[in-house]
C-alpha positions as CSV (number, residue, x, y, z in Angstrom):
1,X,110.6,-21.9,-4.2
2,X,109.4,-22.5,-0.9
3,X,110.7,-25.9,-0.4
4,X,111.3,-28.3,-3.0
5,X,107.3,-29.8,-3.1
6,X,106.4,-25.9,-3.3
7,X,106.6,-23.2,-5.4
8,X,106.1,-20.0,-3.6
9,X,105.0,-16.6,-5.0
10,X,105.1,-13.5,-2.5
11,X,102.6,-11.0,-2.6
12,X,104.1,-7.9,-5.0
13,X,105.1,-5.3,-2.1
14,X,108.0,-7.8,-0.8
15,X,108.6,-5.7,2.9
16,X,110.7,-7.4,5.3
17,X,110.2,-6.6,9.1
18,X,112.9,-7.5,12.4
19,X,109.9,-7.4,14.8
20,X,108.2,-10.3,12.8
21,X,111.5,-12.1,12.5
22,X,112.7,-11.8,16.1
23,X,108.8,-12.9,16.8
24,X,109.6,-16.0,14.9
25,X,112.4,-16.6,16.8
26,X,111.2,-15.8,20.6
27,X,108.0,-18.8,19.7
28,X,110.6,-21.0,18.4
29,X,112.4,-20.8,21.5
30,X,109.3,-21.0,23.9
31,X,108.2,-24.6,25.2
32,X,105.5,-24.5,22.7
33,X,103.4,-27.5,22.9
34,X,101.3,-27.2,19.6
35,X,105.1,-26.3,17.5
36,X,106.4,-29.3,19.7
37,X,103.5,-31.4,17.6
38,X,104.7,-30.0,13.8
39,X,108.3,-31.5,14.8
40,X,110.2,-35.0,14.8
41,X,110.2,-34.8,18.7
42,X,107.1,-35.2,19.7
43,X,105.4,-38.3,21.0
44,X,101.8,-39.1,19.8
45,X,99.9,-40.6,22.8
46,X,99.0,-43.9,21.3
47,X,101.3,-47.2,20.4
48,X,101.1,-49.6,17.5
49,X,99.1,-51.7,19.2
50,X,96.2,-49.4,19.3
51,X,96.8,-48.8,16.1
52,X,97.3,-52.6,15.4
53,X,93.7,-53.3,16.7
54,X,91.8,-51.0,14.0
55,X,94.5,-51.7,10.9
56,X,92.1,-54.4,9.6
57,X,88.9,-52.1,9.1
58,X,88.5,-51.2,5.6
59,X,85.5,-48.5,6.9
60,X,86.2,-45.7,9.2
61,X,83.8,-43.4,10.6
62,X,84.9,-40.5,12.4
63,X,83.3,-38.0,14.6
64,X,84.1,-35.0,15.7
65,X,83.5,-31.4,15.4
66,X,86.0,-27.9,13.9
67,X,89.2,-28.5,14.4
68,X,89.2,-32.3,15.8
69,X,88.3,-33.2,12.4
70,X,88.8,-31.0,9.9
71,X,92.5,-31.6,10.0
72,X,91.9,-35.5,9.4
73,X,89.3,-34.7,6.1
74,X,92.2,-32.3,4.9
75,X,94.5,-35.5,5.3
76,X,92.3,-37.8,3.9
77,X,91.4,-35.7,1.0
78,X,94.6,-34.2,-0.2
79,X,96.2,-38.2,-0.2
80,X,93.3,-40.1,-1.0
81,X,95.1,-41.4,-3.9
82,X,97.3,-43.0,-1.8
83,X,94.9,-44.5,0.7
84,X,93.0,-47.6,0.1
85,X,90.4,-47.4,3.0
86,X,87.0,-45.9,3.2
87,X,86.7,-42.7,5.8
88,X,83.5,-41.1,6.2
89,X,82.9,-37.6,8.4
90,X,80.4,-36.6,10.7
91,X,81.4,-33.2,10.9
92,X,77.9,-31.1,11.3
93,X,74.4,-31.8,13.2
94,X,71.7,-32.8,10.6
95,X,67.6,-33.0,11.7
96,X,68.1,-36.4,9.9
97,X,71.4,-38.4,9.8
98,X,71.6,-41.0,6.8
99,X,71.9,-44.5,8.3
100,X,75.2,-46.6,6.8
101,X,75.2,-49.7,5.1
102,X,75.7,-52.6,7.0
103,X,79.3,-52.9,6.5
104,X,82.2,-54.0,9.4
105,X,82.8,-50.6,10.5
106,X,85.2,-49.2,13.2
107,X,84.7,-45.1,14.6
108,X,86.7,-43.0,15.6
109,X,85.1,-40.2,17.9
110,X,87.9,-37.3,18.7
111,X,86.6,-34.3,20.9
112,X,89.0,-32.2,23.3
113,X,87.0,-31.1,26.1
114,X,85.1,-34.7,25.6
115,X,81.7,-32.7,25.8
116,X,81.4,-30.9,22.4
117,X,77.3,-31.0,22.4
118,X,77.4,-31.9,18.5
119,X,79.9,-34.5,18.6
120,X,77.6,-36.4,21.7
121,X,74.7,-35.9,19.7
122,X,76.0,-37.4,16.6
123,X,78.1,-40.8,18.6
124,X,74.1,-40.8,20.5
125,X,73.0,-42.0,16.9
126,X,75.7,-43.5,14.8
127,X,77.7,-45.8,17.2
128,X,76.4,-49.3,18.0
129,X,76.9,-51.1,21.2
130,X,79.1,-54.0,19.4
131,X,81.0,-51.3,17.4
132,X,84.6,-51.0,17.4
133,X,85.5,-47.7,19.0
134,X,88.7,-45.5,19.4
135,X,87.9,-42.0,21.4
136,X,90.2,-39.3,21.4
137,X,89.9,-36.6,24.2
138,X,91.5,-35.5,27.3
139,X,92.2,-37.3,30.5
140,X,89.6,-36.1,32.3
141,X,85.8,-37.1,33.3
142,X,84.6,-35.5,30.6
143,X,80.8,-37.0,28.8
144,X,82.7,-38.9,25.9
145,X,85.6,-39.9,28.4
146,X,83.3,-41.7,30.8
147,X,81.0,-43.0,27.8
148,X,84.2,-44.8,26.1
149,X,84.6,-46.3,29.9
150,X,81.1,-47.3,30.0
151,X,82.0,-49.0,26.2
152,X,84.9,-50.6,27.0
153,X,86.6,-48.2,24.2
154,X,90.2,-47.4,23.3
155,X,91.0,-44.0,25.1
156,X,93.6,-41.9,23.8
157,X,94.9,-39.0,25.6
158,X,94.3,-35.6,23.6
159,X,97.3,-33.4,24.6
160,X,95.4,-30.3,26.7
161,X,97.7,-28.0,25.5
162,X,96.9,-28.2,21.9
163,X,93.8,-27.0,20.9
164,X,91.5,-28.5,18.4
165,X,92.8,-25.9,15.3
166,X,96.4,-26.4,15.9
167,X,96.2,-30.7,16.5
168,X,96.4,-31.7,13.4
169,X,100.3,-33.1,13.8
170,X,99.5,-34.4,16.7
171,X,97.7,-37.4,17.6
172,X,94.8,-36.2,16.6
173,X,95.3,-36.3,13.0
174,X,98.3,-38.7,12.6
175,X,96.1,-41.8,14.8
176,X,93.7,-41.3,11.7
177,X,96.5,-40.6,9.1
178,X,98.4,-44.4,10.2
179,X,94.8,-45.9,9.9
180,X,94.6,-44.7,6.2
181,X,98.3,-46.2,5.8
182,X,100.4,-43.3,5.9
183,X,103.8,-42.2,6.9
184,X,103.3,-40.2,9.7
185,X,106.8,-39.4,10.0
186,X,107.0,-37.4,6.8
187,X,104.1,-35.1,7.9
188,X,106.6,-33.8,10.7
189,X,108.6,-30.9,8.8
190,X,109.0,-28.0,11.0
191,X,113.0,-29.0,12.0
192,X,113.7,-28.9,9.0
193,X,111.9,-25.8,7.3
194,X,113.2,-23.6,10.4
195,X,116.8,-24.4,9.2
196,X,115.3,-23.6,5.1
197,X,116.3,-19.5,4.7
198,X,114.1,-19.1,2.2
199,X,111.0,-20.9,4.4
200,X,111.8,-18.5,6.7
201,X,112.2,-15.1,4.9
202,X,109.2,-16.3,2.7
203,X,107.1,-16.7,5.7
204,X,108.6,-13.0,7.5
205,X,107.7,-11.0,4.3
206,X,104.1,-12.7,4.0
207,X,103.0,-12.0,7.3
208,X,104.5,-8.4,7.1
209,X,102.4,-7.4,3.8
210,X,99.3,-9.5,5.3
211,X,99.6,-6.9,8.5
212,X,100.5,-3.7,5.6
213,X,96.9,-4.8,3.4
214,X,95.2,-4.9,7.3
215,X,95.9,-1.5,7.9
216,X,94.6,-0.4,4.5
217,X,91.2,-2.1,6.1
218,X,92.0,-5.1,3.2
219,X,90.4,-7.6,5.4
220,X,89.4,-10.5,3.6
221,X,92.1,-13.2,2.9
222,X,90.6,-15.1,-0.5
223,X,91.6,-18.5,-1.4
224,X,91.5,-19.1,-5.2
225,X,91.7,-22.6,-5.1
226,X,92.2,-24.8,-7.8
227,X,92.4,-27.7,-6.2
228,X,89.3,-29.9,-6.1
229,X,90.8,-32.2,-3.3
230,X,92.4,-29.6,-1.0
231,X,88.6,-28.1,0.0
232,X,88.8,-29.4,3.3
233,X,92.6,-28.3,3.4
234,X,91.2,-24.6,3.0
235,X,88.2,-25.2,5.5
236,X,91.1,-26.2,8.2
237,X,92.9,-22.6,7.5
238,X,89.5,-21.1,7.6
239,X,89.0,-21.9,11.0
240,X,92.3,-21.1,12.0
241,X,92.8,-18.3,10.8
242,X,88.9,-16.6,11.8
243,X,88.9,-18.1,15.6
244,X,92.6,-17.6,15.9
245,X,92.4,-14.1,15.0
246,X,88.9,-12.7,15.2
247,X,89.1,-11.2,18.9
248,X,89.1,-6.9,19.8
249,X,87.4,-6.1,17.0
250,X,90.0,-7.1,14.8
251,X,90.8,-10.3,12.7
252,X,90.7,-11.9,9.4
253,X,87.4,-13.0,6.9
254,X,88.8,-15.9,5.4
255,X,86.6,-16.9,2.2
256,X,87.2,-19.7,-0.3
257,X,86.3,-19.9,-3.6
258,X,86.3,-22.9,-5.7
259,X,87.8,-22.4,-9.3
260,X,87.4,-22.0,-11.9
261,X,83.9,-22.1,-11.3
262,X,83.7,-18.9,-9.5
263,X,85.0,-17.3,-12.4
264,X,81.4,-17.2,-13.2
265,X,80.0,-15.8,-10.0
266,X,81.6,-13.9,-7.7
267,X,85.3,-13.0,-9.9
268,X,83.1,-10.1,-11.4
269,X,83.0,-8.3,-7.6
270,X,87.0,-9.4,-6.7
271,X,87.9,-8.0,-9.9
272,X,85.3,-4.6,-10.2
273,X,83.8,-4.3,-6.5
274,X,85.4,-3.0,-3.8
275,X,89.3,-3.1,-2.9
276,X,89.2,-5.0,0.6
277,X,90.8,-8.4,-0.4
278,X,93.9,-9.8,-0.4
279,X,94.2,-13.3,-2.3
280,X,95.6,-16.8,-2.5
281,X,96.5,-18.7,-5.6
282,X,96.6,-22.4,-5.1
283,X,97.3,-24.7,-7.7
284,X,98.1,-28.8,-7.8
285,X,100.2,-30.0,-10.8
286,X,98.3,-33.4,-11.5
287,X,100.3,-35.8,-13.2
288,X,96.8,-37.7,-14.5
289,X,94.4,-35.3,-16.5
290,X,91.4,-36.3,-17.7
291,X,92.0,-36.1,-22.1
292,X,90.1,-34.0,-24.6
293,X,88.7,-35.7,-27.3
294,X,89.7,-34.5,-30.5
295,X,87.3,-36.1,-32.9
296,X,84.4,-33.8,-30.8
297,X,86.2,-30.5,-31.0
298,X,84.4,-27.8,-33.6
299,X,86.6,-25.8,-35.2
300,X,86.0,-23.2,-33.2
301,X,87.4,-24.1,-29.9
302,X,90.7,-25.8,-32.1
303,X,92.9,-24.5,-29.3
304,X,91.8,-27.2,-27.1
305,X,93.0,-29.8,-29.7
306,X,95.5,-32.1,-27.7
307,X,94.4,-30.4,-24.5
308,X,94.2,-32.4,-21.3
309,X,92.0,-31.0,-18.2
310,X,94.7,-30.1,-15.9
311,X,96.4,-27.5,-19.1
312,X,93.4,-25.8,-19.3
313,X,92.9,-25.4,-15.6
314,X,96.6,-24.3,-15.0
315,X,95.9,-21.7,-18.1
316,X,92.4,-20.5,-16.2
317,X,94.9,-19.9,-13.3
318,X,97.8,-17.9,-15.1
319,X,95.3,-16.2,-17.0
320,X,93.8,-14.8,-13.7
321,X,97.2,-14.1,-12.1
322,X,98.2,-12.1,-15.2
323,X,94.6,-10.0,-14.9
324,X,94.8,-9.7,-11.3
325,X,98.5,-8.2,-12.1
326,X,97.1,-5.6,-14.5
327,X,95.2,-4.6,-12.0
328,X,97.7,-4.3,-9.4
329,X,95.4,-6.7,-7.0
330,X,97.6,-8.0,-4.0
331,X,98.3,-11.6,-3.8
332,X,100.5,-14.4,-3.2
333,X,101.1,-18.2,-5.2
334,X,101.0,-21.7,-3.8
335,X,101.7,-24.1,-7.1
336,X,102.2,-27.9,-5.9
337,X,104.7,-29.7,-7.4
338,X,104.6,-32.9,-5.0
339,X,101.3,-34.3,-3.5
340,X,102.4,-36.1,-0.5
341,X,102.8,-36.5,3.1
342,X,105.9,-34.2,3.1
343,X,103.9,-31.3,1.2
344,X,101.0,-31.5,3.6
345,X,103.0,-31.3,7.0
346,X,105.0,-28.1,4.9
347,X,101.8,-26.6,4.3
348,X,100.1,-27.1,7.8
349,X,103.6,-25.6,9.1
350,X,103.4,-22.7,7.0
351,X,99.8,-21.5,7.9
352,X,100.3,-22.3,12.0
353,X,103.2,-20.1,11.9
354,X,101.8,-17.2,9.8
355,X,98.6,-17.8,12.2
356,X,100.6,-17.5,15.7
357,X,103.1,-14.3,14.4
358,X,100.0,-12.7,13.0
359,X,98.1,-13.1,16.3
360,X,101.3,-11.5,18.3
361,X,101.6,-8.8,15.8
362,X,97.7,-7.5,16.8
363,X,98.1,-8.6,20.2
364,X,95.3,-10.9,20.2
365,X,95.8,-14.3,21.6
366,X,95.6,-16.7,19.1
367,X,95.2,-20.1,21.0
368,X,91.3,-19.2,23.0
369,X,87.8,-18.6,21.2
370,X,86.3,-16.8,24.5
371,X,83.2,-15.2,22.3
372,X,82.8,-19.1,20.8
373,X,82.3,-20.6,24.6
374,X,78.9,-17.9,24.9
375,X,76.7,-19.8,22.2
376,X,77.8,-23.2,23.9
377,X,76.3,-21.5,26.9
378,X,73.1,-20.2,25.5
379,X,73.1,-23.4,23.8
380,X,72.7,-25.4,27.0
381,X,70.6,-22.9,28.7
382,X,68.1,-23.0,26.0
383,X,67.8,-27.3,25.7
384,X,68.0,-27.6,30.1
């Protein structure tokens, strides 16, 4: 067990290393703004009466680009069974944006820097002048900070010490996680997995064998996940781990594939092709499964008599665990017990700690994107 809402399989080679741990301890000492954000003590930038405004829209758009929003689709799609309000994304440029239907809408527009080129491009052709608008960015005259001015918008101040990847408990994504209705509070979990010995240890001996299969050139991290509604969960630890970690030539490929329909694809090369991966289980127990219908069944697939969805996913899963075994292939379990608030903020804990000791254990920085910033430049050079 990781915590109680997690169950927690190590990778196989279970090596336990002082550097990592006394690492763990040094950043838990530091003034740490972004581990300041994953605790109880820290003060999101906005009131209830911001929030108070906005509570009444049923339809939320919200713009924003990497980490400024990729955090808030994790949020809204792990819990959307809990959350009664429409949020849609505008996440990506398209040559064509789909207009929406004339609904009461309020946006939500979150950018650092407050001149990400793709998020100005996208609020230049969704927002309306009588639209309802909260912006999310720094305290500076930034484009989108002196548009919202020029709008009459909410402002609120995005923390300059957090970047985009590591905001997600902040107010970044818990502004957007009180306007789908839930309890911010919950999300906050790091005080109390710091003081959990088996969080701890758990996290120490998975970012010891992550930096043992990096020097055997194992560089891709796989994410087997069987999760339908944690995708954008896996596309937030995509980004933090690959622009976290990706600097001096060294870094991690994280890839994620969606199962069990890559069983038919790309499982033939994990399981034949060549040894460079490491991998991820991760596995939801769903409490509603969609049933099998008996009175279809041929007698040649019996077994699924009685058979609900969610069985013979979880058997996909354990069958691959057992192969992967037999073939000594490294890599670790996440099973889900509880789909909550709680779980989420453990999760997003987890994988910002593992990010930040890995990037002190290669000595990379793992808070800039310096080679990002040169396309940005290129970018602007090429439309001037």
């Amino acid at each position: 067990m990781l915590t109680r809402n997690i169950n927690f399989k190590n990778f196989k080679l279970k090596k336990k290393n002082n550097k990592i741990e006394k690492d763990l301890e040094i950043i838990l000492k530091e003034n740490n703004e972004i581990l300041k954000s994953l605790g109880t003590g820290y003060k999101n930038s906005y009131n209830k009466k911001t929030i108070s405004k906005f509570k009444k829209y049923s339809n939320i758009k919200v713009i924003g680009m990497g980490g400024s929003i990729l955090g808030t689709e994790s949020i809204y799609d792990f819990l959307k069974h809990k959350i009664e309000k429409n949020f849609y994304f505008n996440n990506n440029l398209q040559s064509k944006v789909r207009p929406y239907e004339k609904k009461n809408y309020a946006n939500l527009i979150i950018s650092k820097s407050g001149n990400t080129l793709e998020t100005i491009s996208n609020v230049n052709i969704i927002i309306k002048n009588n639209d309802k608008n909260i912006f999310i960015t720094e305290n500076k005259k930034s484009y989108l900070y002196l548009l919202a001015k020029k709008l009459k918008a909410e402002i609120v101040h995005h923390n300059n010490f957090i970047g985009g990847r590591y905001s997600v408990l902040s107010e970044v994504g818990m502004l957007p996680a009180e306007l789908m209705g839930l309890d911010v509070t919950k999300f906050k979990q790091l005080n109390n997995l710091i003081r959990n010995k088996k969080f701890v240890n758990s996290l120490i001996i998975n970012v010891n064998n992550t930096l043992f299969f990096l020097k055997q050139k194992k560089f891709n991290s796989i994410i087997l996940n069987y999760d339908e509604s944690s995708g954008n969960f896996f596309k937030w630890y995509q980004q933090l781990i690959a622009e976290s970690l990706g600097k001096k030539g060294k870094g991690i490929m994280p890839i994620i594939s969606t199962m069990p329909r890559d069983n038919h694809s790309v499982m033939q090369l994990y399981l034949d092709g060549p040894k460079n991966n490491f991998f991820t289980f991760f596995h939801v127990r769903e409490k509603k499964s969609n049933q099998i219908n008996n009175s279809t069944i041929l007698s040649s697939a019996s077994y699924l008599r009685n058979k609900n969805l969610a069985k013979i996913i979880l058997a996909q899963k354990l069958a691959t665990e057992k192969v992967f075994l037999s073939k000594n292939m490294p890599f670790r379990s996440f099973e889900i017990i509880n789909r909550n608030e709680k779980t989420l903020g453990e999760l997003f804990c987890f994988f910002i700690l593992e990010t930040i000791l890995l990037g002190r254990a290669l000595d990379v920085d793992p808070y800039n994107q310096p080679a990002v910033e040169l396309i940005k430049k290129e970018t602007e050079k090429i439309l001037t």
